[in-house]
C-alpha positions in Angstrom: -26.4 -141.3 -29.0 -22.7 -139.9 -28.3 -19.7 -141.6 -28.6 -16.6 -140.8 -26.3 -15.5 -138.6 -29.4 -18.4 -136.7 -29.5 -19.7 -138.5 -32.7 -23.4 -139.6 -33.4 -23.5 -143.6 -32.8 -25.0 -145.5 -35.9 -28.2 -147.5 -34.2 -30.5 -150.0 -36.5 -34.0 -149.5 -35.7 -36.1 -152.2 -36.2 -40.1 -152.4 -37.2 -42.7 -153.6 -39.6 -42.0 -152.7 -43.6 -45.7 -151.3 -44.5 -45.0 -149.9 -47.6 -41.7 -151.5 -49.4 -38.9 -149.4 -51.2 -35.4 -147.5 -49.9 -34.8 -144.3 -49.3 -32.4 -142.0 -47.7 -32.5 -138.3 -45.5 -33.0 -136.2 -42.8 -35.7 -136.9 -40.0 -38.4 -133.9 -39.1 -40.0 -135.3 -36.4 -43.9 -134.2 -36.3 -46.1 -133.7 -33.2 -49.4 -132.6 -33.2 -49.5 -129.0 -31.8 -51.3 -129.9 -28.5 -48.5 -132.2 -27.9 -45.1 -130.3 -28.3 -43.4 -129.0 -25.8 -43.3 -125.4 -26.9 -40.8 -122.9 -25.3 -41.7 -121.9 -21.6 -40.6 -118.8 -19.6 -41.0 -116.7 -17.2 -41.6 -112.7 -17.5 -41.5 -109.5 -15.4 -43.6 -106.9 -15.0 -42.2 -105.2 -17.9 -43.2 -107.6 -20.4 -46.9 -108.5 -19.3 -47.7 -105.8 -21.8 -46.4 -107.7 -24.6 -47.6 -110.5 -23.5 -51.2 -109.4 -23.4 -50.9 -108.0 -26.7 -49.4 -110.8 -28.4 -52.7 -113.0 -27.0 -54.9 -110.1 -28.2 -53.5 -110.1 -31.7 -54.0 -114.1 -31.7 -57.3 -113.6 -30.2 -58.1 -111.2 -33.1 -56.9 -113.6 -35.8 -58.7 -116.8 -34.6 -62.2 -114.8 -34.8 -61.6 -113.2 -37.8 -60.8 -117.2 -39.5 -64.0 -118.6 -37.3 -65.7 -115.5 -38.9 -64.8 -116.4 -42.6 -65.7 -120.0 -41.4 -68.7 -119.6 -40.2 -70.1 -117.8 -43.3 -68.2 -120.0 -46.6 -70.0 -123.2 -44.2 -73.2 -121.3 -44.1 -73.4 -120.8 -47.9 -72.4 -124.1 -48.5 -74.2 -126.5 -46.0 -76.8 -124.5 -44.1 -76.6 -122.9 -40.5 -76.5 -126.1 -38.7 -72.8 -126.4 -39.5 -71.7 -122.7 -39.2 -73.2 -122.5 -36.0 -70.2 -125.2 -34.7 -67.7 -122.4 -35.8 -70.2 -119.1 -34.2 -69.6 -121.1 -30.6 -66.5 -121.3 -31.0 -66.8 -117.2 -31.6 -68.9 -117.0 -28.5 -66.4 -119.0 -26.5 -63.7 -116.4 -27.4 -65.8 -113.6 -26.8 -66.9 -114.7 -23.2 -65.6 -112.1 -20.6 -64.7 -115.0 -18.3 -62.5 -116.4 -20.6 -60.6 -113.0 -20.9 -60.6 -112.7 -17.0 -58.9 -115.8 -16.6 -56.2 -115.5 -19.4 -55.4 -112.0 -17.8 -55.7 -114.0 -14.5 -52.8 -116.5 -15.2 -50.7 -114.6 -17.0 -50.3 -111.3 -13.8 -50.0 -114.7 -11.3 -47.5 -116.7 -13.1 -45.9 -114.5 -14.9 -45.4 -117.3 -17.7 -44.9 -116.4 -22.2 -48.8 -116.3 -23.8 -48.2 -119.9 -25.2 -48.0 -121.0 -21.7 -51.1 -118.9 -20.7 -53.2 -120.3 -23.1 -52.5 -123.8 -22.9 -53.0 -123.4 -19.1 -56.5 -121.6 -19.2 -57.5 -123.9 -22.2 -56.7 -126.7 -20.9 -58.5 -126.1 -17.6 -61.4 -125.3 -19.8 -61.5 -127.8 -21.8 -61.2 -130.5 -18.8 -64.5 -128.6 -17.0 -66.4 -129.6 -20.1 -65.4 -133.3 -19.9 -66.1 -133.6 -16.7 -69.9 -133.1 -17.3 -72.6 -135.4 -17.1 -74.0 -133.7 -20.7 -72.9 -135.1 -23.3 -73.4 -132.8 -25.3 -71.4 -130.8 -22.9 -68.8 -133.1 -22.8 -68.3 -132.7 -26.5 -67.3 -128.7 -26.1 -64.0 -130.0 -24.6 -63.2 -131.0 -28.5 -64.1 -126.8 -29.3 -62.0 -125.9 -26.7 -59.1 -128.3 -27.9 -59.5 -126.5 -31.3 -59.4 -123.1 -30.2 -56.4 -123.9 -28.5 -54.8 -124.9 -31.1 -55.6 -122.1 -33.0 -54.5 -119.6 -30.8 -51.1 -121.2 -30.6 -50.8 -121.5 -34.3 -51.1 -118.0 -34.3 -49.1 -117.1 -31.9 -46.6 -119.1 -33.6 -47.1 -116.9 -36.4 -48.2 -120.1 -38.4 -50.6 -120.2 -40.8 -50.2 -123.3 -42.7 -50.1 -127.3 -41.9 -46.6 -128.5 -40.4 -46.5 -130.9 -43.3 -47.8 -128.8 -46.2 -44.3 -127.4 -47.0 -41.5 -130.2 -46.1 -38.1 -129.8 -47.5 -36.6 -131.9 -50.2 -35.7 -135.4 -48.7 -37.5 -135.6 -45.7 -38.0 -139.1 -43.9 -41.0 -138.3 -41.8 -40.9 -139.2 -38.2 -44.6 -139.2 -36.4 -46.4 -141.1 -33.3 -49.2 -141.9 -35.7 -50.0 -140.0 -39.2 -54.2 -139.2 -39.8 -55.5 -138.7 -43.2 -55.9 -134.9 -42.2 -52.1 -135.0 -42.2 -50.8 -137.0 -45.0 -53.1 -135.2 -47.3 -50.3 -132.8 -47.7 -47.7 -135.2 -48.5 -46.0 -135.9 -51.7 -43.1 -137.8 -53.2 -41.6 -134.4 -53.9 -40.7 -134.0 -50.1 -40.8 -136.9 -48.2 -38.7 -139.8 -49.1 -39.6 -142.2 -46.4 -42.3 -142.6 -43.2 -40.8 -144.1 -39.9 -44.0 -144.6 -37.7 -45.0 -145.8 -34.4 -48.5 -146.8 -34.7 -49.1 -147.6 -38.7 -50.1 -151.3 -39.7 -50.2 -152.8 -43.3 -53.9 -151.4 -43.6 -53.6 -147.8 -41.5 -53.9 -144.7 -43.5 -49.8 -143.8 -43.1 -49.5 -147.2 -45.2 -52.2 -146.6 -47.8 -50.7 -143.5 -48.5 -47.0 -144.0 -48.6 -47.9 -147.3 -50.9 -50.0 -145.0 -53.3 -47.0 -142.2 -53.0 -44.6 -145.2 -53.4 -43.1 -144.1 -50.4 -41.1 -146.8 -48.2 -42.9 -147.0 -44.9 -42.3 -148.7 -41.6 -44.7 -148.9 -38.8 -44.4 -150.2 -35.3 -41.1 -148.6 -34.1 -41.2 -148.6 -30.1 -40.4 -145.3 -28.6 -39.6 -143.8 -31.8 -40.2 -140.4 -30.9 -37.9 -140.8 -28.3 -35.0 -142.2 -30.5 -34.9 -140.2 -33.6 -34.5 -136.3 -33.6 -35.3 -133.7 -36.3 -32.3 -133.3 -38.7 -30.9 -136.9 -38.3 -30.0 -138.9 -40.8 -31.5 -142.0 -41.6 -31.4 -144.9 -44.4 -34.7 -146.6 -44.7 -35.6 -150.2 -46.2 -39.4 -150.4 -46.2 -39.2 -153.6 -47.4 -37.4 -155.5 -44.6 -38.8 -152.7 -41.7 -35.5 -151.7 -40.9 -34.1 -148.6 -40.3 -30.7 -147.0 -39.5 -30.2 -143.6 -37.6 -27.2 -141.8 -38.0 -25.2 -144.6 -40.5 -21.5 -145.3 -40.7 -20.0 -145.1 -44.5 -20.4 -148.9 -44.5 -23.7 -149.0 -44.5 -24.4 -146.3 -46.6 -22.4 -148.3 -49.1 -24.5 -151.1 -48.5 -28.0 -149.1 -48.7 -26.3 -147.8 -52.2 -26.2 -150.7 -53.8 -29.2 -152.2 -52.7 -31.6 -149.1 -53.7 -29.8 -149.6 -57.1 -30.5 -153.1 -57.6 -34.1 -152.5 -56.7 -34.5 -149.4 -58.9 -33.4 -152.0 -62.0 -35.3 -154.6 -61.3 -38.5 -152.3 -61.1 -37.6 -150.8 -64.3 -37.1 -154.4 -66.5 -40.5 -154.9 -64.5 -42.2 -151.7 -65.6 -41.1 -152.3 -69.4 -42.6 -155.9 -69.3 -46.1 -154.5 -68.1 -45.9 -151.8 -70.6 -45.7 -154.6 -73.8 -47.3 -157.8 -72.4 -50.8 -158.7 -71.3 -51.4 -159.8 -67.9 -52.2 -163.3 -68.0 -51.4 -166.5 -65.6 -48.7 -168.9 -66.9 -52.1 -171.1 -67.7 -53.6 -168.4 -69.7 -56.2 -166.5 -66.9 -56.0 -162.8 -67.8 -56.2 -160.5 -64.8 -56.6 -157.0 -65.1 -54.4 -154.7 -62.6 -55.4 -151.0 -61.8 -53.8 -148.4 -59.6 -55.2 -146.8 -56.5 -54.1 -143.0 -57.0 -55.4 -139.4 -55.5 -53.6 -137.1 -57.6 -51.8 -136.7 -61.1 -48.6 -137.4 -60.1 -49.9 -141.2 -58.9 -51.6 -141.5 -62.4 -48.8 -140.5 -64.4 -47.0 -143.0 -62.1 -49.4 -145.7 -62.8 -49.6 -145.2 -66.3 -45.5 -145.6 -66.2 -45.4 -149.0 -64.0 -47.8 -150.3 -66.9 -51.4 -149.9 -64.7 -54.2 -151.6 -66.5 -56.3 -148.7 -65.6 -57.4 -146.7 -62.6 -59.5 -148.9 -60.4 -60.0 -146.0 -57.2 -59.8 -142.5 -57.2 -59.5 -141.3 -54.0 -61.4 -137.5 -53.8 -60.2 -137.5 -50.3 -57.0 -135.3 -50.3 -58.2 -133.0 -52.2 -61.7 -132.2 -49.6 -59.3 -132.7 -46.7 -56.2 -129.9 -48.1 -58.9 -127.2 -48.1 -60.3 -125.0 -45.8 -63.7 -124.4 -47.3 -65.8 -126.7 -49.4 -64.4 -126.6 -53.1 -67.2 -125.6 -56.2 -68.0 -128.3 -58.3 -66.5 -126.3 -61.2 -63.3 -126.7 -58.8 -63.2 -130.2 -58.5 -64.2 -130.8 -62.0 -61.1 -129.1 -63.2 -59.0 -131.4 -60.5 -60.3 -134.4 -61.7 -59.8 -133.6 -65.5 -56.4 -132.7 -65.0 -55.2 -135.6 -62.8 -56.8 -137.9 -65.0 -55.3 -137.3 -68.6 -52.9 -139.7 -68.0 -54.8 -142.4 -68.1 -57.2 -141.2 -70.9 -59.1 -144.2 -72.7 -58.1 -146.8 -69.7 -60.6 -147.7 -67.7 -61.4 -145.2 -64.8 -63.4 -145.3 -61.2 -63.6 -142.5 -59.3 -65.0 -142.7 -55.4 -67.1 -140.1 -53.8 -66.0 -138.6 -50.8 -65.3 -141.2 -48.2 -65.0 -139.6 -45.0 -66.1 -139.6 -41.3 -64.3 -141.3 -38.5 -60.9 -140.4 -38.3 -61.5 -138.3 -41.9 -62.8 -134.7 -41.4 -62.9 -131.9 -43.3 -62.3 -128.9 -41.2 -65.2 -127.0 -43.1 -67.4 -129.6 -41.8 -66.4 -130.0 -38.6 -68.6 -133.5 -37.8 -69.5 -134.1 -34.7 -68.1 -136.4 -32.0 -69.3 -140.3 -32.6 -68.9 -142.8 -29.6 -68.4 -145.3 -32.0 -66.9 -143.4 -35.2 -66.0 -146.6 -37.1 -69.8 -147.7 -36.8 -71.4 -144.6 -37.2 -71.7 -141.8 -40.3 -69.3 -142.5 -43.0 -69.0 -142.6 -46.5 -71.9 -142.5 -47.9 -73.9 -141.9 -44.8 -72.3 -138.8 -44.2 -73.2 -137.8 -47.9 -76.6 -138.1 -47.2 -76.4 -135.6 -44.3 -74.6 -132.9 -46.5 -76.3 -132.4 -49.5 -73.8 -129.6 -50.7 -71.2 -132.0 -50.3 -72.7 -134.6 -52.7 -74.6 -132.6 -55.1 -71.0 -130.6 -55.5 -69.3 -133.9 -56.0 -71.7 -135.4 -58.8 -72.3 -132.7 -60.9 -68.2 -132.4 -61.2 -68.2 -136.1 -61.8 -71.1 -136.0 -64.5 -69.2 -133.0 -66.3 -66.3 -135.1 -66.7 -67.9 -138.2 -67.6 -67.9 -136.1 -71.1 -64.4 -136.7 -71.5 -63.5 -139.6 -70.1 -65.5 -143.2 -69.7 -65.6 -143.4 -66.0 -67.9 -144.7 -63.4 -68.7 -143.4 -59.7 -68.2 -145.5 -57.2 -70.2 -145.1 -53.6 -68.8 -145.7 -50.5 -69.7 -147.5 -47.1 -72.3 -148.9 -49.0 -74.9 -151.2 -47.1 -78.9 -151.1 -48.2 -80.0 -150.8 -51.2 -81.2 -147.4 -50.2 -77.6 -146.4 -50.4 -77.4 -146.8 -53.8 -80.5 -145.8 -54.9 -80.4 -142.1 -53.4 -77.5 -141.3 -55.5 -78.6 -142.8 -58.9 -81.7 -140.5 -58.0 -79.9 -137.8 -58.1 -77.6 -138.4 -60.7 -80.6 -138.8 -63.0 -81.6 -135.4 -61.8 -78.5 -133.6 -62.3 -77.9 -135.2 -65.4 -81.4 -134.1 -66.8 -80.5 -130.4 -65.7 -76.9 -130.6 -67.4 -78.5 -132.1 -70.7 -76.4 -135.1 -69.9 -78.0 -138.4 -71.7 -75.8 -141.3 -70.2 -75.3 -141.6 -67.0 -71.7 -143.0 -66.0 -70.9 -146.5 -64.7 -72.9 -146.9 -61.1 -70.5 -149.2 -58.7 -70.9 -150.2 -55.0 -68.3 -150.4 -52.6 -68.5 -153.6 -50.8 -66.9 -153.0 -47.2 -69.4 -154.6 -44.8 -70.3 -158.0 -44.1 -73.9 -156.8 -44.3 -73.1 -155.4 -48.1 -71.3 -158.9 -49.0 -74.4 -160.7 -48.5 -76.6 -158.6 -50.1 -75.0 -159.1 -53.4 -78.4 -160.6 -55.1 -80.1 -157.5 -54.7 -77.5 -154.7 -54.8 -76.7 -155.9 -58.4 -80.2 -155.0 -59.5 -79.1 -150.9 -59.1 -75.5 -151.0 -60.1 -72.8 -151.8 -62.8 -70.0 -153.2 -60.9 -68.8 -153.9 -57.1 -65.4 -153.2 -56.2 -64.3 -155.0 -52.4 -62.9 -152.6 -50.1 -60.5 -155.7 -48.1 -59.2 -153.3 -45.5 -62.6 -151.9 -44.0 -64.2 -155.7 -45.0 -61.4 -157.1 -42.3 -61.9 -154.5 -39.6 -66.0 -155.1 -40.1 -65.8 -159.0 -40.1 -63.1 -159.6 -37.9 -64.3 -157.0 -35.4 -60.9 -155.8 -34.9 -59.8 -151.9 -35.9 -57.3 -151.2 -38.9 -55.7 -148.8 -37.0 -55.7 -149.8 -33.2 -52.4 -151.4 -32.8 -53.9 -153.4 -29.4 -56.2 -156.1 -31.5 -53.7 -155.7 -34.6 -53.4 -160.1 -34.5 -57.2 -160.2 -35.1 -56.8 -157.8 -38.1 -56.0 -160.4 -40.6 -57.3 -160.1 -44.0 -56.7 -163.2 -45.8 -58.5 -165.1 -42.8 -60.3 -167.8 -44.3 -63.8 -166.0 -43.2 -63.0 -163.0 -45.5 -62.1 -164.7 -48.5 -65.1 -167.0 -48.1 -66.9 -163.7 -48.2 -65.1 -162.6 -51.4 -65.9 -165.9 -53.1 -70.0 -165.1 -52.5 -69.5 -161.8 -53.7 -68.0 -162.5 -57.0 -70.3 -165.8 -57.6 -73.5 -163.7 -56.4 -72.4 -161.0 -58.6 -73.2 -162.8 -61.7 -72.1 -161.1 -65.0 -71.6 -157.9 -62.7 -68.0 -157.2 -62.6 -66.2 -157.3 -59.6 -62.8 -156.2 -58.5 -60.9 -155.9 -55.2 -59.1 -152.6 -54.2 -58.3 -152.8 -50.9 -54.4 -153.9 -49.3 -54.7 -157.5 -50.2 -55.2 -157.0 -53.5 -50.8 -155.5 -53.2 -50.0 -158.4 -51.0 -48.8 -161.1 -53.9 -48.5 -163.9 -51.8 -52.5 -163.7 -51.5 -52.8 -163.0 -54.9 -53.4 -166.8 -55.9 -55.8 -167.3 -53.4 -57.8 -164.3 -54.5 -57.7 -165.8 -58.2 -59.5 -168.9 -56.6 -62.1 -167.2 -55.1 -63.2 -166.0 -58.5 -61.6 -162.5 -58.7 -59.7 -161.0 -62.1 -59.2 -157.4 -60.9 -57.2 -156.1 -58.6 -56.4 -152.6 -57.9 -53.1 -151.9 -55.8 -50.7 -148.7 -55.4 -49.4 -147.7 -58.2 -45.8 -148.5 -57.0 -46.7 -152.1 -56.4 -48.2 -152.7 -59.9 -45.1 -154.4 -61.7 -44.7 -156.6 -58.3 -48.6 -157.6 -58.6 -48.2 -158.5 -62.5 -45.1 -160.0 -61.8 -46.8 -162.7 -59.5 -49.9 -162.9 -61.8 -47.7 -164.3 -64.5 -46.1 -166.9 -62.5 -49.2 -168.3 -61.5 -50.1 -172.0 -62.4 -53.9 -173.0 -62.3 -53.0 -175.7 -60.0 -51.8 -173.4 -57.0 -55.3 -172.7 -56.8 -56.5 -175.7 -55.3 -53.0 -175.7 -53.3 -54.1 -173.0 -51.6 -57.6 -173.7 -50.7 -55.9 -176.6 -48.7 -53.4 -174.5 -47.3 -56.1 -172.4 -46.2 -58.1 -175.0 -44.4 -54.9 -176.1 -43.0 -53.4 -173.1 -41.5 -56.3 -170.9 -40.5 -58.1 -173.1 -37.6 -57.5 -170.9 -35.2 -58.6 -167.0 -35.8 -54.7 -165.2 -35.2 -52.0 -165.5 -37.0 -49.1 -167.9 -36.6 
């Protein structure tokens, strides 16, 4: 991206705005470990000693971590779970394994990066090549080894993201949660991703952050290079690498108009009720994972805190947090918002979220297999940790507990079990507000009967489309079947709400930040939305210019513009 004069050619990149907003800075492109080309070279006979000790010393470190692994998991969720990390010990202290490194390294005389990625990734290729599944699943051990070992070798001992300088616009293939946990607004001004649709993790968080994000960049990785500079507009998906003074000026004025319009908007929220231009009050709540997003929501005039994700702060740790621990995180992030209304979630991971003290094993269908709450149930530490914290501070502030993946009634009753328990043992009287998280199809239409255990539902939209419509939130291949204002899921939303009864219900998923929808969610019954914080003066906004009439506009446009299942 030269000119003749040896100057870096402006180029407009063009994508999918995910999370709206402009920012401005430099690029650090991010690859996962296993994927970098890291430095290759050969030696001589002089060096193989350095070599060999280098790999020793990295050898040494990675068992003394899988060591101090093994035993925090042990203590925390029985022997079962260690045992993952006392194989991967066993792996490192097999003979054969040693042989080989000193093998490849005396024949092809390559740097101890090279040699381990060569023997580990022979290794790891053995494994899943078996006809044992169980086998087959060592390759993952193998993977994570290697990566150890090379982030030791590095001489790293940290994430790539935890410590990003100032004004960093965040270049990636894809982002998981186990990266973005270490994100913050504080670092990274913008997200320029390949793979990242309106309802993939990357999105969700850079909407909470109120981070501009685009997604869906072709060959982005092969485009823009750490240390360029590059304007982002979130809003209309566009990006520009390496911009001329023109457009700078431009991207100037523009992020200043939007920064005053957010602020008249902001003010409003702060003085005036929420209400319809007919007089319907809806209520509009943040979805936030840290104090910073509270004290962010509290300024853009949030109604409350409708999710607290407990997420980030399981996923940014290495061992499973005390409950004394996550008590303290949860009543200092939420003093913001003291005497609003407050719902925190319990741990909602699995799939594509995994702690690395956990260390879950390999699904062949992660999406349909343990998550949320399911994956409570089969840790005991982890839950039992999580709702004493919660009952503690449920002394301070009015909150209520919301479960996750919820889809039998047994769901819901397991954990009221035991918060009666723990509650008893605390000398707690009143138990906080019980809520269900409504992301199946199955969960939807068993409304009647999961209102008999609980105090409110809140809809989970973005894992309520991927169920229904049978198409993955964050598989880009089937991303025209992910649509989640299809008639079929707010037909769905409508039964929940008028199954619910007098048992509140709000929605807290994407849709509820996308205010074109927000009419037709008002029709299907709904007067509680919960969005990123960022996008609550755009949400209230909306609601006031509502008229009842558009509601029956829109059940028409519905039926009109939704026969067929993809968008137009």
């Amino acid at each position: 991206m030269e000119n003749g004069q040896g100057k870096r050619k402006m180029l407009t990149l063009l994508g999918k705005g995910v999370s709206p907003g402009m920012a401005q800075g430099k690029a650090f492109v991010y690859k996962d470990v296993l994927l970098r080309d890291s430095e290759r070279y050969l030696i001589d006979d002089s060096q193989i000693d350095d070599e060999k000790t280098r790999i020793k010393k990295a050898i040494d470190d990675v068992r003394k971590c899988l060591t101090i692994d093994a035993k925090q998991i042990e203590g925390k969720l029985g022997k079962q779970s260690a045992d993952i990390f006392r194989a991967q010990e066993a792996i490192l202290f097999d003979p054969q394994i040693g042989k080989e490194i000193k093998r490849v390294l005396e024949t092809q005389m390559f740097n101890a990066e090279q040699v381990i990625r060569t023997v580990f990734r022979v290794l790891a290729r053995r494994f899943r090549d078996l006809d044992n599944e169980v086998l087959r699943e060592r390759g993952d051990d193998i993977d994570d080894l290697s990566r150890r070992l090379l982030l030791s070798l590095a001489g790293i001992h940290a994430h790539s993201l935890e410590k990003l300088p100032a004004n960093t616009v965040l270049v990636a293939r894809r982002l998981l949660p186990s990266d973005t946990v270490f994100l913050s607004r504080s670092s990274t001004v913008g997200v320029l991703a390949e793979f990242a649709g309106p309802a993939a993790h990357a999105a969700l968080l850079a909407r909470e952050l109120g981070i501009p994000c685009i997604g869906g960049i072709p060959d982005l990785l092969e485009t823009v290079h750490t240390g360029n500079f590059v304007l982002v507009d979130g809003t209309t998906g566009t990006a520009v690498l390496n911009p001329n003074p023109q457009a700078m000026e431009r991207h100037k004025k523009a992020s200043e108009e939007v920064r005053k319009s957010r602020e008249t908007m902001a003010y409003v929220n702060s003085v005036e009720r929420t209400v319809t231009s007919d007089g319907i009050e809806v209520s509009v709540m943040a979805n936030v994972r840290s104090r910073e997003d509270v004290e962010l929501a509290m300024q853009c005039g949030a109604d409350g805190i409708g999710l607290f994700r407990a997420e980030p702060f399981f996923l940014s740790t290495k061992h499973l947090p005390s409950a004394k621990k996550f008590a303290t995180f949860l009543l200092e992030s939420l003093e913001p918002a003291r005497g609003r209304h407050i719902d925190v979630r319990l741990l909602d991971i699995g799939a594509d979220k995994n702690p690395i003290y956990l260390h879950l094993p390999p699904e062949p269908d992660p999406s349909l297999g343990r998550r949320g709450v399911r994956v409570l149930h089969e840790y005991p530490e982890l839950l039992d940790t999580q709702l004493r914290a919660v009952l503690e501070v449920s002394q301070e502030f009015g909150i209520g507990i919301l479960i996750p993946m919820v889809t039998v009634d047994s769901d819901v009753l397991h954990i009221v079990s035991l918060l009666q328990k723990f509650s008893a043992e605390m000398g707690i009287c009143r138990l906080p507000r019980i809520g269900a998280m409504i992301e199946t199809p199955a969960a939807a239409l068993s409304i009647a009967s999961l209102r008999t255990h609980v105090d409110f539902f809140s809809i989970g939209s973005n894992d309520l489309t991927q169920y229904t419509m049978a198409a993955g939130r964050e598989n880009p291949l089937v991303a025209e079947y992910f649509i989640d204002d299809h008639p079929t899921i707010l037909r769905l939303i409508e039964l929940v709400v008028r199954e619910s009864g007098t048992t509140p219900v709000s929605i807290c998923g994407e849709l509820a930040g996308r205010v074109d929808v927000v009419p037709k969610l008002l029709k299907t019954g709904i007067r509680s939305l919960s969005v990123a914080a960022a996008l609550v003066p755009d949400v209230k906004f909306a609601v006031r210019k509502i008229r009842k009439e558009s509601f029956m506009q829109e059940k028409t446009d519905n039926e009109t513009n939704h026969g067929d299942c993809r968008k137009q």
